[in-house]
C-alpha positions, -999 to 999 in steps of 0.1 A, spaced: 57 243 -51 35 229 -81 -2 211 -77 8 172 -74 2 154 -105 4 112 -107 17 100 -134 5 64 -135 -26 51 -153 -33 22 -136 -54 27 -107 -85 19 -125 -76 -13 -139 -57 -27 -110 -93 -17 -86 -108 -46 -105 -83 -67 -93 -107 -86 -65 -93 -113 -55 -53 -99 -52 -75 -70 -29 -90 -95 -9 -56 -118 0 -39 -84 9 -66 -72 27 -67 -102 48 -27 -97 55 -36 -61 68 -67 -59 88 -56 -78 120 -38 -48 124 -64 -19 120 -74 -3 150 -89 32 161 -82 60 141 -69 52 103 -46 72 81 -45 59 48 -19 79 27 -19 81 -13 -56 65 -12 -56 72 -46 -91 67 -61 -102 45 -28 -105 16 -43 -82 -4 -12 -111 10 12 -140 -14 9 -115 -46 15 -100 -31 43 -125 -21 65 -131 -35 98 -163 -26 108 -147 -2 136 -160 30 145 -129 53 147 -123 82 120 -101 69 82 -87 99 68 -74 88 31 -46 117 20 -41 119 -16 -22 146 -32 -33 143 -66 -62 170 -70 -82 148 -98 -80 116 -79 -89 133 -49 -123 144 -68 -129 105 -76 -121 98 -39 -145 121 -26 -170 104 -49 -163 68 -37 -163 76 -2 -195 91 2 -213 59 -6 -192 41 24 -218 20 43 -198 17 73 -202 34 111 -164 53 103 -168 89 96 -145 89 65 -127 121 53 -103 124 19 -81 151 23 -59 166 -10 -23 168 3 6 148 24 20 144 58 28 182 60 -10 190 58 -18 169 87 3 193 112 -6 178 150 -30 150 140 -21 117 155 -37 81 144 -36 45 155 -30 32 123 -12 48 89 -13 28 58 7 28 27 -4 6 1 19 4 -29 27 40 -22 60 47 -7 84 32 -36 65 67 -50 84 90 -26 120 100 -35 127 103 6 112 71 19 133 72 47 125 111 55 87 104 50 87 76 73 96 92 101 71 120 96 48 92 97 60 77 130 51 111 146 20 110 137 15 76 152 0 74 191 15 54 214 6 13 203 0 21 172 8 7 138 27 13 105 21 -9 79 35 -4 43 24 -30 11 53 -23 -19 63 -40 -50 94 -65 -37 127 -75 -53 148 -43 -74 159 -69 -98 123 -69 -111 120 -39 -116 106 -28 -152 91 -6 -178 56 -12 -159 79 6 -125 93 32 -146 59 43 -163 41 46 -133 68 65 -111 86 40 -89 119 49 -75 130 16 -64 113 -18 -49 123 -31 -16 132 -59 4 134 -75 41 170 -52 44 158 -23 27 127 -23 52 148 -30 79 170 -4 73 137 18 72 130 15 108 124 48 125 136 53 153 105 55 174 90 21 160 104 -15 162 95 -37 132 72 -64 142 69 -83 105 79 -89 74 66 -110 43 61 -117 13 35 -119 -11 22 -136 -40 50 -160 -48 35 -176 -83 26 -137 -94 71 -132 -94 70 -152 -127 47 -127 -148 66 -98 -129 98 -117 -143 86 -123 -173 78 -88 -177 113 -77 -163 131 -93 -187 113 -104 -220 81 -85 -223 94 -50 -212 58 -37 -211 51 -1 -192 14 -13 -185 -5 -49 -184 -34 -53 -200 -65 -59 -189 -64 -98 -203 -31 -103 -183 -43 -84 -150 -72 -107 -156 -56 -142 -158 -30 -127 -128 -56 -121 -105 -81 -151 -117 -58 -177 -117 -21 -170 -103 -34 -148 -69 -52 -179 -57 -23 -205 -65 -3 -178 -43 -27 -180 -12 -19 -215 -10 22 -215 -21 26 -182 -2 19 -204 31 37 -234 18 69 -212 11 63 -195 51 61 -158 34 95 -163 21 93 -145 -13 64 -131 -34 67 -102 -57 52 -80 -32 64 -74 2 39 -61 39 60 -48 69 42 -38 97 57 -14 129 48 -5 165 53 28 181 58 11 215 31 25 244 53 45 275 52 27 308 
């Protein structure tokens, strides 16, 4: 089998995305406990709006050999009481390690086998842990800009449902960023663009991401352009 190569360009503009990083990060870190896996970190860019101030190990897994350099580099200036590792690889490398918590941020719509890849995770969860996976929502939206950067599909409530391993029962699922669907629409059907640019990232996450903290809760979590789900790997009595 070949060195893993990602074929997106996007990870460095979509870092400077603040604001969309700080609304998800607030949907996610009630659920961060113990031990964190974080798979596909990328370039790390999701770590300093998810931390928790918690003292258990975070383990980011990329499998990208060049992004896993960067990632090195970003985690070593981590001011945090976590002993942080980045390890190049998947799953697979992992043999035997368990975690409280494993993370997929806009990673698993990457991943021919979602299903298969899934329940690898699951066995690497510890009794009352957590799953949680962030992924680009709605197949009808899907684009150039999801072609380009290697999506096999986006998802939604039945799709994630239908996800469930077998060890796990699915405690939530929302939506995200409900006025952001109309430049993902837009870009669906009329612009047809395989990457944003900076200007529209910018006025996305300036203008539309804070418009969508306030409809998002208006609308209950009913519909957003990206979707959270969020399992537990039930403790034995």
């Amino acid at each position: 089998m070949g060195e893993f190569k990602y074929g997106g360009s996007e990870l460095g503009l979509f870092a400077a995305m603040e604001n969309w990083k700080t609304y998800l990060s607030r949907q996610i870190r009630p659920f961060l406990r113990g031990d964190i896996l974080e798979v596909g970190a990328g370039i790390g860019s999701n770590i300093r709006f998810l931390e928790d101030g918690g003292n258990g190990r975070w383990v980011c897994l990329e499998p990208d050999a060049d992004l896993h350099r960067q990632l090195l580099k970003n985690i070593a200036g981590a001011d945090s009481r976590r002993k942080y590792d980045a390890i190049c690889g998947t799953l697979a490398t992992l043999a035997g390690q368990q975690f409280d918590t494993i993370i997929y941020i806009e990673v698993l719509e990457h991943i021919a086998n979602d299903r298969e890849e899934l329940n690898e995770a699951a066995s690497h969860l510890r009794n009352g842990g957590r799953l949680i996976v962030v992924a680009p929502a709605h197949q009808l939206l899907f684009s150039a800009f999801d072609v380009a950067i290697g999506h096999f599909r986006r998802y939604n409530r039945a799709m994630v449902r239908n996800l469930t391993p077998a060890s796990l029962q699915l405690e939530q699922i929302k939506y995200l960023d409900c006025v952001g669907m109309i430049l993902s629409a837009a870009n669906a059907f009329i612009l047809r663009q395989s990457m944003p640019t900076k200007a529209q990232l910018g006025f996305w996450d300036g203008w539309m991401v804070p418009l969508s903290r306030l409809f998002d809760r208006l609308f209950l979590y009913s519909v957003g352009k990206t979707i959270i789900a969020i399992w537990r790997k039930e403790a034995l009595v």
